[in-house]
PAPABA-987104 format. One record per atom (N, C-alpha, C): chain; residue in three letters; x, y, z; atom name; residue number from 1. Coordinates in nm, 4 decimals, padded with zeros to 6 digits. Example, Ala and Ser with C-alpha at 12.3 -4.5 7.8 and 13.67 -1.06 7.14 Angstrom:
% residues 2
R chain resn       c1       c2       c3 name resi
R     A  ALA  01.3190 -00.5690  00.7800    N    1
R     A  ALA  01.2300 -00.4500  00.7800   CA    1
R     A  ALA  01.3200 -00.3300  00.7800    C    1
R     A  SER  01.2850 -00.2250  00.7080    N    2
R     A  SER  01.3670 -00.1060  00.7140   CA    2
R     A  SER  01.2900  00.0030  00.7870    C    2
***
This chain:
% residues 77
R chain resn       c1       c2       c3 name resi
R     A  UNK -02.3111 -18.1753 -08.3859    N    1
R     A  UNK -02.2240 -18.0597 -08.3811   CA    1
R     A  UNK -02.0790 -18.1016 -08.4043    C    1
R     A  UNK -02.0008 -17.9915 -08.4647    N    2
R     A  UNK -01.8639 -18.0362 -08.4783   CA    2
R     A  UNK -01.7727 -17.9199 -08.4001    C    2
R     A  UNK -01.6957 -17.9699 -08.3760    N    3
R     A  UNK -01.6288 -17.8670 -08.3243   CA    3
R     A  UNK -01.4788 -17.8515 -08.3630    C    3
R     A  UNK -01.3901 -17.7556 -08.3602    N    4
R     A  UNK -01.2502 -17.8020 -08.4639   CA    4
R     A  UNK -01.1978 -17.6137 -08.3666    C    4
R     A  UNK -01.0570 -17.6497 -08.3691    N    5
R     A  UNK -00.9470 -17.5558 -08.3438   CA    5
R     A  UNK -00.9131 -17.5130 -08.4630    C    5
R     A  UNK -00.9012 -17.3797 -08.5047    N    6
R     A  UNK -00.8626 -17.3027 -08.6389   CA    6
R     A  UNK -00.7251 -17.2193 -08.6396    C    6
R     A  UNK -00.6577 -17.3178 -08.6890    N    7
R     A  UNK -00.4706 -17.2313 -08.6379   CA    7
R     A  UNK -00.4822 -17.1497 -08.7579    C    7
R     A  UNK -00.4263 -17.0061 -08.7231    N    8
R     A  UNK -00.4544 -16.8674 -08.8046   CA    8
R     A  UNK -00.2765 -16.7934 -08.8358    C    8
R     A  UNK -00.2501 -16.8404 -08.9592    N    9
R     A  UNK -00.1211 -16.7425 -08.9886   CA    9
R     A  UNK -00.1479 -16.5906 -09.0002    C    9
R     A  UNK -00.1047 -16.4700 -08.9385    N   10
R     A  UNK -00.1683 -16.3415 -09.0041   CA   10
R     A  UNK -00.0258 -16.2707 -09.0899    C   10
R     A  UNK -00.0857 -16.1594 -09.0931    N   11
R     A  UNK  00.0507 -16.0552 -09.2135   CA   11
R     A  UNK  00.1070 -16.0253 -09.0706    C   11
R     A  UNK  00.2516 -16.0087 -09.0231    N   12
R     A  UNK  00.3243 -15.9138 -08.9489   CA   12
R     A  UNK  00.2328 -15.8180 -08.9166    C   12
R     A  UNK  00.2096 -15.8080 -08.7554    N   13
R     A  UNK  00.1321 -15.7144 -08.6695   CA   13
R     A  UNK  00.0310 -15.6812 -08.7103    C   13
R     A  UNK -00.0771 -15.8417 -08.7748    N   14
R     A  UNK -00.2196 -15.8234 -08.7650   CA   14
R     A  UNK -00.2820 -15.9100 -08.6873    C   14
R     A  UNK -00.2095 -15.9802 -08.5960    N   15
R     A  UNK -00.2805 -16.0896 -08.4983   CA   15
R     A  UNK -00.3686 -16.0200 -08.3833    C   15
R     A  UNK -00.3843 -15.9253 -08.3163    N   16
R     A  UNK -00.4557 -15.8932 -08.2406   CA   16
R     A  UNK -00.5666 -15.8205 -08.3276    C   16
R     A  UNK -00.5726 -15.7084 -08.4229    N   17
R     A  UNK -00.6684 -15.7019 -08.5087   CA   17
R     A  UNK -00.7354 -15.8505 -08.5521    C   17
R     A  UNK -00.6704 -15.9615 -08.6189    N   18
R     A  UNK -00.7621 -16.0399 -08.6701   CA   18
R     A  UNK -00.8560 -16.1006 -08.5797    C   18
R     A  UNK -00.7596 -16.1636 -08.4848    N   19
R     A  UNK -00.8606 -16.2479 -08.4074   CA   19
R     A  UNK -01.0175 -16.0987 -08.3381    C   19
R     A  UNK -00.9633 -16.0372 -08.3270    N   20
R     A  UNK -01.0575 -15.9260 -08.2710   CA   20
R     A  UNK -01.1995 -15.9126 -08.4182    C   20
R     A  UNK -01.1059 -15.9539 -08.5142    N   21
R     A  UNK -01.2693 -15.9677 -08.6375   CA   21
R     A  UNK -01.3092 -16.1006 -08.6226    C   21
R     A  UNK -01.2122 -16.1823 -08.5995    N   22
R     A  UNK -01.2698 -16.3617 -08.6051   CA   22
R     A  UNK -01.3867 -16.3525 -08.4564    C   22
R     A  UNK -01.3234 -16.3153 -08.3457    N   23
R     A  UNK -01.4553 -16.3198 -08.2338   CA   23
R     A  UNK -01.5535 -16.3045 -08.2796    C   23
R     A  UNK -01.6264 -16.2127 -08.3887    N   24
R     A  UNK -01.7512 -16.1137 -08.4109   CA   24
R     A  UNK -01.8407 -16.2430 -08.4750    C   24
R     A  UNK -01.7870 -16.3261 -08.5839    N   25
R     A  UNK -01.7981 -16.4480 -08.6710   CA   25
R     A  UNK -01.8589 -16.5077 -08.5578    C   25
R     A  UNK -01.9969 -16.5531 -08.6557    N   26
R     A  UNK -02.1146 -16.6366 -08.5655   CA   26
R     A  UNK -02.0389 -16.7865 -08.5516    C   26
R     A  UNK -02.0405 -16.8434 -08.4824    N   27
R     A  UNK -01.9750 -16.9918 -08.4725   CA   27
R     A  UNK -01.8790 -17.0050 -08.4180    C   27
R     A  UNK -01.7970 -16.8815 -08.4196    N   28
R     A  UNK -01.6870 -16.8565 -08.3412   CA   28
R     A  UNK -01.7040 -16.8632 -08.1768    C   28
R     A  UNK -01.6062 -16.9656 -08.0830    N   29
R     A  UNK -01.6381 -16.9416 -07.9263   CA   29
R     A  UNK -01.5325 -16.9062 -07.9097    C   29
R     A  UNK -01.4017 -16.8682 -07.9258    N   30
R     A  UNK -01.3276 -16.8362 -07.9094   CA   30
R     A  UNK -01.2162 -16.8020 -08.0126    C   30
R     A  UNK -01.1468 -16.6376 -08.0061    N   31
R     A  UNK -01.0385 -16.6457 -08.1021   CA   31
R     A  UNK -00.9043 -16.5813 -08.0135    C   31
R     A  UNK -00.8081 -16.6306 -07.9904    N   32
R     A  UNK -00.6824 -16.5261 -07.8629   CA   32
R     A  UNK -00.5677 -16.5559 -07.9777    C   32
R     A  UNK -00.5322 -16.4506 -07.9291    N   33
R     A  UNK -00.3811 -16.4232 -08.0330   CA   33
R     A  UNK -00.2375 -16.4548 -07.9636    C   33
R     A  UNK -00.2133 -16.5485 -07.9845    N   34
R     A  UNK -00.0937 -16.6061 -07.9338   CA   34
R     A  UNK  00.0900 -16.6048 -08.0434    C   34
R     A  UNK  00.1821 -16.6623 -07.9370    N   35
R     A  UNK  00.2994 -16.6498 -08.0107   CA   35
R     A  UNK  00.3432 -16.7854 -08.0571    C   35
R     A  UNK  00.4346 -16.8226 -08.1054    N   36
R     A  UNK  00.4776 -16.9213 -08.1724   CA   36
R     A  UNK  00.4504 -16.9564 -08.3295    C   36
R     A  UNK  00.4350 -17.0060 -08.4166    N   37
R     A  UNK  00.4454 -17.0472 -08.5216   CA   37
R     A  UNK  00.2575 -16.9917 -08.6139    C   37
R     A  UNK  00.1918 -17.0142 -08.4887    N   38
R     A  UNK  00.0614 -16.9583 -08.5299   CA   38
R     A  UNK  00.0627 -16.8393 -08.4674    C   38
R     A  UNK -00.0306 -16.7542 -08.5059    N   39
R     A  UNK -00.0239 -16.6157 -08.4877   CA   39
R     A  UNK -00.2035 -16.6096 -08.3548    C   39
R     A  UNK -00.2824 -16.6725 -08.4205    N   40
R     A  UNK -00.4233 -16.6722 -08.3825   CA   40
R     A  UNK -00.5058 -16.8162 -08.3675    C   40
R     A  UNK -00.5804 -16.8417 -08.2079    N   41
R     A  UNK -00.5665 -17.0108 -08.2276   CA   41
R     A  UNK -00.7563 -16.9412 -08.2276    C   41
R     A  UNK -00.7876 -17.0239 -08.2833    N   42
R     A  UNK -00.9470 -17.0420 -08.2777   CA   42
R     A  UNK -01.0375 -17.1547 -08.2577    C   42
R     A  UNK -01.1390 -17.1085 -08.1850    N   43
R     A  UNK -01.2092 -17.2598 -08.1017   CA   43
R     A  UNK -01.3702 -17.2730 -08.1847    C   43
R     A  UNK -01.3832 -17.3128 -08.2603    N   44
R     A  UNK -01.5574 -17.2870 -08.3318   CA   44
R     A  UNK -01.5963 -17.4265 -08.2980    C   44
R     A  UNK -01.7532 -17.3871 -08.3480    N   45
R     A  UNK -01.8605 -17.4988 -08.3586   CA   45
R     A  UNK -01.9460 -17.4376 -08.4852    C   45
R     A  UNK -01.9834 -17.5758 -08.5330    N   46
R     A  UNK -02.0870 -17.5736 -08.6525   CA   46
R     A  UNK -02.1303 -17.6756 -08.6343    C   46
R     A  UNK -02.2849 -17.6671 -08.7260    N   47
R     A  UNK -02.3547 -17.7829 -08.7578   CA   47
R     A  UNK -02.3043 -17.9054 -08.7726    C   47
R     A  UNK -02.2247 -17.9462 -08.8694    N   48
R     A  UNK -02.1726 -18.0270 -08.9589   CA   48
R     A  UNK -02.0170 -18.0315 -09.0203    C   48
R     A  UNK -01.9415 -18.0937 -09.0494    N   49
R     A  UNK -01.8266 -18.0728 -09.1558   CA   49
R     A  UNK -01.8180 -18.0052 -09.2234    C   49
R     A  UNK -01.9285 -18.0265 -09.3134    N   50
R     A  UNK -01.9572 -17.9213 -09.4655   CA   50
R     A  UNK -01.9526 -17.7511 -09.3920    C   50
R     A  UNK -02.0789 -17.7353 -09.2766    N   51
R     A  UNK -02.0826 -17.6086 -09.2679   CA   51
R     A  UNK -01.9969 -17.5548 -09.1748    C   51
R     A  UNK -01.8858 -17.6100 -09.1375    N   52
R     A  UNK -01.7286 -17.6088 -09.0547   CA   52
R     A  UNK -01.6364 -17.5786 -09.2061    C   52
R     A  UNK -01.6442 -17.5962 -09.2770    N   53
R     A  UNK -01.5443 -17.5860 -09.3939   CA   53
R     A  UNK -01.6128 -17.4637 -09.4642    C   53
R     A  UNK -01.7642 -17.4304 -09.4826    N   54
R     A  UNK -01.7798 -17.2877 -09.5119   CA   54
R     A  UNK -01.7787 -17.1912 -09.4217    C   54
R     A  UNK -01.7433 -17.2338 -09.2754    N   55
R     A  UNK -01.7632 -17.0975 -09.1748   CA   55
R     A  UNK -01.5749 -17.0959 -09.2190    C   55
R     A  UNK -01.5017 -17.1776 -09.2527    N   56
R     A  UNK -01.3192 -17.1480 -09.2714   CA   56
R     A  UNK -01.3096 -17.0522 -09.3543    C   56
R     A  UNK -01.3697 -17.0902 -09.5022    N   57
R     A  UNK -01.3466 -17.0690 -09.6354   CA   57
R     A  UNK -01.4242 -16.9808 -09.6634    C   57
R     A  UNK -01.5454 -16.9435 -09.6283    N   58
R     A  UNK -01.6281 -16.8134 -09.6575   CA   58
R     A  UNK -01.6196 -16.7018 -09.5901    C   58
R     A  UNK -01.5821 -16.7366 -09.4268    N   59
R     A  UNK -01.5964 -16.6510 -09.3254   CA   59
R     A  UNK -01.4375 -16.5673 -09.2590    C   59
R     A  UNK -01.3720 -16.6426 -09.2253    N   60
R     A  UNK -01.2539 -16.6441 -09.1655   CA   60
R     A  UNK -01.1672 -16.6261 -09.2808    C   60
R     A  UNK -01.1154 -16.6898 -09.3858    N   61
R     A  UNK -01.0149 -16.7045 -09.4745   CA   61
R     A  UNK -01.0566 -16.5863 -09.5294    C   61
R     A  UNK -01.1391 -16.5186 -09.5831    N   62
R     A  UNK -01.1876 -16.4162 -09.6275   CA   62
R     A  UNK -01.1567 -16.2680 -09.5920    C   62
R     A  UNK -01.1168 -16.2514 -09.4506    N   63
R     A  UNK -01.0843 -16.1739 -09.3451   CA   63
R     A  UNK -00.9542 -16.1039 -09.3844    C   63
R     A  UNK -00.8990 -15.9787 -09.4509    N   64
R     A  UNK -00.7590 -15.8775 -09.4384   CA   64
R     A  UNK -00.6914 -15.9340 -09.3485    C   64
R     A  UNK -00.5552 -15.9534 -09.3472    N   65
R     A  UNK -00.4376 -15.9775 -09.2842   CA   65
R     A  UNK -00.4327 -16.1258 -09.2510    C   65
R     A  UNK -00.5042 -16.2092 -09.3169    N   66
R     A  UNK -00.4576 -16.3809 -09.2676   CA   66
R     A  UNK -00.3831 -16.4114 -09.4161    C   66
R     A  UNK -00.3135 -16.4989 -09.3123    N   67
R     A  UNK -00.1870 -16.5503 -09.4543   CA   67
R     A  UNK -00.2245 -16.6954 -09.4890    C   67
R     A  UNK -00.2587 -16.7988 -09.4121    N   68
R     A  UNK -00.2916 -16.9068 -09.4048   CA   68
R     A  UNK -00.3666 -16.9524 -09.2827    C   68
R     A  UNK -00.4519 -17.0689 -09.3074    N   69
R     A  UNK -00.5201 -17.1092 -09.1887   CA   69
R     A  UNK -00.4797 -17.2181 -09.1932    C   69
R     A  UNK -00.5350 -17.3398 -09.0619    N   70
R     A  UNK -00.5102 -17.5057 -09.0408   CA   70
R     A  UNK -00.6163 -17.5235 -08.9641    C   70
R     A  UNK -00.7089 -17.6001 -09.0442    N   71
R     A  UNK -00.8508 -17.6662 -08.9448   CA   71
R     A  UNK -00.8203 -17.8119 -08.9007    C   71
R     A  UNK -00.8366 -17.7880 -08.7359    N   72
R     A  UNK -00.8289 -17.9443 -08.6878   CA   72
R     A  UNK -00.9553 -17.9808 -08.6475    C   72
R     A  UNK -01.0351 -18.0157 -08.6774    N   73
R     A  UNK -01.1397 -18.1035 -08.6064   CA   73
R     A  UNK -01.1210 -18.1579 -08.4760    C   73
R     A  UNK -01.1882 -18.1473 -08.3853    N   74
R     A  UNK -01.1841 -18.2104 -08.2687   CA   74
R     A  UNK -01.2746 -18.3354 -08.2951    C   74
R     A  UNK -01.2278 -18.4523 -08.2871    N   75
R     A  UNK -01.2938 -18.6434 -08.3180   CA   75
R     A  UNK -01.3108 -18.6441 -08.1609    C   75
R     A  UNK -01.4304 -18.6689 -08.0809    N   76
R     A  UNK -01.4328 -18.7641 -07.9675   CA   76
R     A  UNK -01.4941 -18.9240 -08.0124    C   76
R     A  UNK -01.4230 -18.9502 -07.9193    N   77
R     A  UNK -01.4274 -19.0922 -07.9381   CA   77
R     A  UNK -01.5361 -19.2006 -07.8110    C   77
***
């Protein structure tokens, strides 16, 4: 399993709408809409890398009112 934090830019006064569509997204454990520089922080799990980069790019990035995303992977060591 992988797991990764998904920092979410949205359009001006779509951060509580988005994250409210990102929750629904299977893989998704968490989406809260916060202030500062990101608009929406997100907590997922997937299978793999590969299918962590199509739940970003197919699922989420895809979504009305996001401007940009930032996937961090969580590495334990």
């Amino acid at each position: 399993m992988v797991q990764a934090y998904i920092l979410v830019q949205t359009e001006v006064g779509q951060a509580a709408e988005v994250a409210e569509r990102i929750r629904a997204i299977d893989g998704v454990e968490k989406a809260n809409d916060v202030t500062g520089p990101y608009d929406v922080i997100v907590q997922a799990e997937a299978d793999d890398i590969d299918a962590l980069g199509t739940l970003v790019v197919a699922r989420i990035q895809r979504l009305d009112g996001i401007a940009r995303t930032l996937t961090c992977p969580i590495v334990n060591i």
